[in-house]
N, C-alpha and C positions, 0 to 999 in steps of 0.2 A: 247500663244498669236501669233498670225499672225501680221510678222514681215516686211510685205508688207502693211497689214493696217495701223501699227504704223509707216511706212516710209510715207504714201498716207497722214496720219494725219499733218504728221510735214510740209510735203509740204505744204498742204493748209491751214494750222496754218502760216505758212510765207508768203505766196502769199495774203491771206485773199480773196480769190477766189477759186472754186473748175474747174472753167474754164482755170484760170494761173496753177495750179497746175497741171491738166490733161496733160495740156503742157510739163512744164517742168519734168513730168515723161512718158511724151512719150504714154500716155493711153490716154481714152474718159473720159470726163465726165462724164457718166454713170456709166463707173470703178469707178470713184473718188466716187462717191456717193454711188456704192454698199458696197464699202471698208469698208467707213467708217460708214454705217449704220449697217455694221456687225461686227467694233468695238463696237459703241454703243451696241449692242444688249450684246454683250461678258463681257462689262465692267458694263449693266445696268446703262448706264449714258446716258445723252444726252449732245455731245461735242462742237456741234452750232449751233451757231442762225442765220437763214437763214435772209437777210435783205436786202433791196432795192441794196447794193450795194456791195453786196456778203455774206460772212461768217463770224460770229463773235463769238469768243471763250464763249460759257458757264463759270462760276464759275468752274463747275467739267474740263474742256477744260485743264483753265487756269492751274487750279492743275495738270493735267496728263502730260501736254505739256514737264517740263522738265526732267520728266521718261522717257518718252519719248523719248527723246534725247539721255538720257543716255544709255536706250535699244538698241539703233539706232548704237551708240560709242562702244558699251560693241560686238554688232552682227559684229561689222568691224573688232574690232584687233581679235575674233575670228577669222573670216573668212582670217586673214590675218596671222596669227599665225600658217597655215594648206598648204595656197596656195601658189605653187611653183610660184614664180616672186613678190612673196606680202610677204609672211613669211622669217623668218630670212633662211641664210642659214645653215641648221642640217648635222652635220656632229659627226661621228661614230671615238672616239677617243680611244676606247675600253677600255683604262685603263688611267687614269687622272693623273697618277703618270708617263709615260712612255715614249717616246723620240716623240710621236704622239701628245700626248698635247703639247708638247714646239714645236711644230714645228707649228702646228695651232695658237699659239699664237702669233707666229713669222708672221706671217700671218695676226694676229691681230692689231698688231703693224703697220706695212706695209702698212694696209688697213682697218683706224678705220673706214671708212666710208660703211663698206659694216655689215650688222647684222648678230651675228653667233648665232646658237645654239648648243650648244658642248652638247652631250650624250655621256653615254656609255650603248650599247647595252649587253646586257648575254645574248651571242651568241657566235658560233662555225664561222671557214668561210663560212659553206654553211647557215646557218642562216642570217646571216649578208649579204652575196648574195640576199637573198629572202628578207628584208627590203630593199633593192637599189632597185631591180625590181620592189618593190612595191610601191614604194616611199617616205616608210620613213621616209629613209634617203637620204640624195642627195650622199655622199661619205662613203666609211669606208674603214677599213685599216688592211689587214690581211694578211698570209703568203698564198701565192696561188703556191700549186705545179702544173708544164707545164702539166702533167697527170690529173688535176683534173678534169671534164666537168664544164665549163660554158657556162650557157643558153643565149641564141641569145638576143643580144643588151647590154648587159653586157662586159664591157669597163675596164681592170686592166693595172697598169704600177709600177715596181719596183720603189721604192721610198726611200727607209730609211734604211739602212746598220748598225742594232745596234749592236757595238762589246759590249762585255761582260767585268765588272767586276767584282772582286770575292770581297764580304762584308765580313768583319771578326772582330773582338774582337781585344781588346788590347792584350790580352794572347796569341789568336793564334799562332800555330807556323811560320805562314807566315806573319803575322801582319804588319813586318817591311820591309818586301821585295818590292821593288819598281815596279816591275813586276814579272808573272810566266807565266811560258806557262803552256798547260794543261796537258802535262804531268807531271808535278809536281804535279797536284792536283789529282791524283789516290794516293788513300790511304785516303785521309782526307774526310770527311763526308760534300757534299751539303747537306742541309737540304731548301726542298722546298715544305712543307705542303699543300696541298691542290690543286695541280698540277693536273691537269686533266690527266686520263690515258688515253683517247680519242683524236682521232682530231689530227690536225694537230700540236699541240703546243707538245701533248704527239710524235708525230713521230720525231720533231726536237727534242727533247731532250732525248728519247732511242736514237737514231743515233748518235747523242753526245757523249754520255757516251758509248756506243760500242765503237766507233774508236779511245777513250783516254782511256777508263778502268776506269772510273768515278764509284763514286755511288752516287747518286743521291736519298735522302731519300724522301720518300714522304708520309710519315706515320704519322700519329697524326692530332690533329682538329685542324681548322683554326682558330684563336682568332683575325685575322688583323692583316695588318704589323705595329701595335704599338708596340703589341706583340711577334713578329717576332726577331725587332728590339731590343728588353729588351731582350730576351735568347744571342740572337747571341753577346752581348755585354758582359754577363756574364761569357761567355761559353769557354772555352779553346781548343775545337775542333768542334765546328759549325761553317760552311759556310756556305753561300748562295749565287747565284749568281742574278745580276742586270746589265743593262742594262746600258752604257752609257751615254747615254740620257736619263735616268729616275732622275727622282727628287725624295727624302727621305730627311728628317727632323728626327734629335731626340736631346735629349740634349747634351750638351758635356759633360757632365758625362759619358756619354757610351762611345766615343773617339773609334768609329766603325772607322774603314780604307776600303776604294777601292784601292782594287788594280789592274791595267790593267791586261788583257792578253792577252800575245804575243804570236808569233814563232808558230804558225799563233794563229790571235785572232777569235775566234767562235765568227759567227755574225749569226743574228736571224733576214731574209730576210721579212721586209713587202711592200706591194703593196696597192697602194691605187687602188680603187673600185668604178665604179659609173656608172650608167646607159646613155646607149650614145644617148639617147633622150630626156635626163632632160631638162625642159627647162628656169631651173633656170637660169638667168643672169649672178649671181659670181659664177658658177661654173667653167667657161673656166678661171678665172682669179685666181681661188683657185689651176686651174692643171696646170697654165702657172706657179704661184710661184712654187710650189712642183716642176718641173718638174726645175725651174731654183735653185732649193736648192740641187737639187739630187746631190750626191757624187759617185764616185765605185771605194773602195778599190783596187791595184792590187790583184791578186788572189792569190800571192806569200805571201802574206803579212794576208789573214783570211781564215778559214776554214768555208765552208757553208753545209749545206744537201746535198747529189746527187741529192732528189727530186729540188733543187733551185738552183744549180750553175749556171745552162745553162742559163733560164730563167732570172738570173738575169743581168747578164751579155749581155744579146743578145742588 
């Protein structure tokens, strides 16, 4: 259905004139009239009656009138659902468990008056690059090393310093330690199923586990970290590592412990990403917060990639 005839209708269904209506949509009369002679024809109705003193709704008119509207309402929040300055703004949290959603939230809080749409993209950084360039998404949030190319108009800034902690079981034998550094934890078994061996996520965590003597399991199927969460609580020598800023839930029955690490704490460098001609509204006020939330550890104090220390620091 032609959504310029079903707008041409409502006008002159309100004006009760095809001459005020031509007005106030800025066309001829002639427009008004072919419009809607070519809903008529589409709908097999006839929607009015032509009379001394303009246009007067049919029976069938009156019945179409408030589908009509509702057609009319249903084509807006579409169109508004899509357009950057009219749609919410879409921002790329990549994992809703992780220090990138609480920090968008924190955001939220901040500034309930602005509309978010929070995604996560399954995507790599250069994926997630190619939905910003495209438009997507307005932001997203990835580890970008100083060596990677990014394509002209494409706009990154460190942002979020996540140091690590290690998850473990009541039985573990670190369970009860208040902190470790990493080298304490060569010898005990990460278990992180489902870890990409690609990408930038797979380079920050081989280089990890090189410069401390880690191992780092990545073997067996992903069932979700519900399931994650059930071994590692049962388990007397599985760890896993998590994120500071991540959020986990389970019952206290598991009575799972975080524990920091220090002397230096492994931090997992992400950058927020956005295209520097968007011409979204809240996006300048999405990077003015980020940008007044940003933190940077002294360097004495966490261990980063060599791809990312420069870079994050600069």
């Amino acid at each position: 259905m032609d959504l310029e005839a079903v707008r041409t209708f409502v006008a002159a269904a309100d004006a009760g004139q095809f001459q005020e209506a031509a007005a106030d949509l800025s066309i001829t009369q002639q427009a008004v009239s072919k419009r809607i002679a070519g809903l008529e024809k589409e709908l097999d109705v006839r929607l009015f009656v032509r009379t001394a003193r303009g246009a007067r709704l049919t029976i069938d008119g009156q019945a179409f009138l408030p589908h009509a509207r509702e057609l009319l309402r249903v084509a807006d929040r579409a169109d508004a659902s899509v357009r950057p300055g009219r749609r919410a703004l879409r921002v790329d949290v990549v994992n809703r468990r992780i220090a990138t959603a609480g920090l968008l939230q924190d955001f939220h809080r901040a500034h309930p008056e602005i509309e978010l749409d929070v995604v996560t993209l399954d995507a790599d950084v250069d994926g997630a690059i190619a939905a910003v360039a495209a438009g997507s998404v307005d932001a997203t949030f990835h580890a970008v090393p100083p060596q990677r190319h990014v394509p002209d108009g494409i706009r990154t800034a460190p942002m979020i310093e996540d140091r690590h902690q290690l998850l473990v079981g009541p039985r573990h034998p670190l369970a009860s330690a208040r902190a470790v550094t990493p080298g304490q934890l060569a010898g005990h078994r990460i278990w992180m199923p489902g870890l990409d061996a690609r990408g930038e996520v797979a380079d920050y965590y081989y280089e990890l586990a090189t410069a401390f003597g880690l191992t780092i399991d990545m073997v067996g199927p992903v069932f979700g970290n519900e399931a994650l969460l059930d071994e590692i609580a049962d388990s007397p020598d599985l760890a896993t590592l998590v994120g500071e800023g991540s959020r986990y839930m389970w019952p206290d029955s598991y009575d799972l412990r975080r524990v920091p690490i220090r002397d230096p704490a492994p931090v997992y460098p992400l950058s927020v990403i956005w295209r520097d001609d968007n011409p979204h509204p809240a996006l300048d006020r999405l990077r003015g917060y980020f940008e007044s939330r940003r933190t940077t550890s002294p360097a004495a104090e966490v261990w980063l990639p060599t791809w990312a220390g420069a870079a994050t620091r600069s």
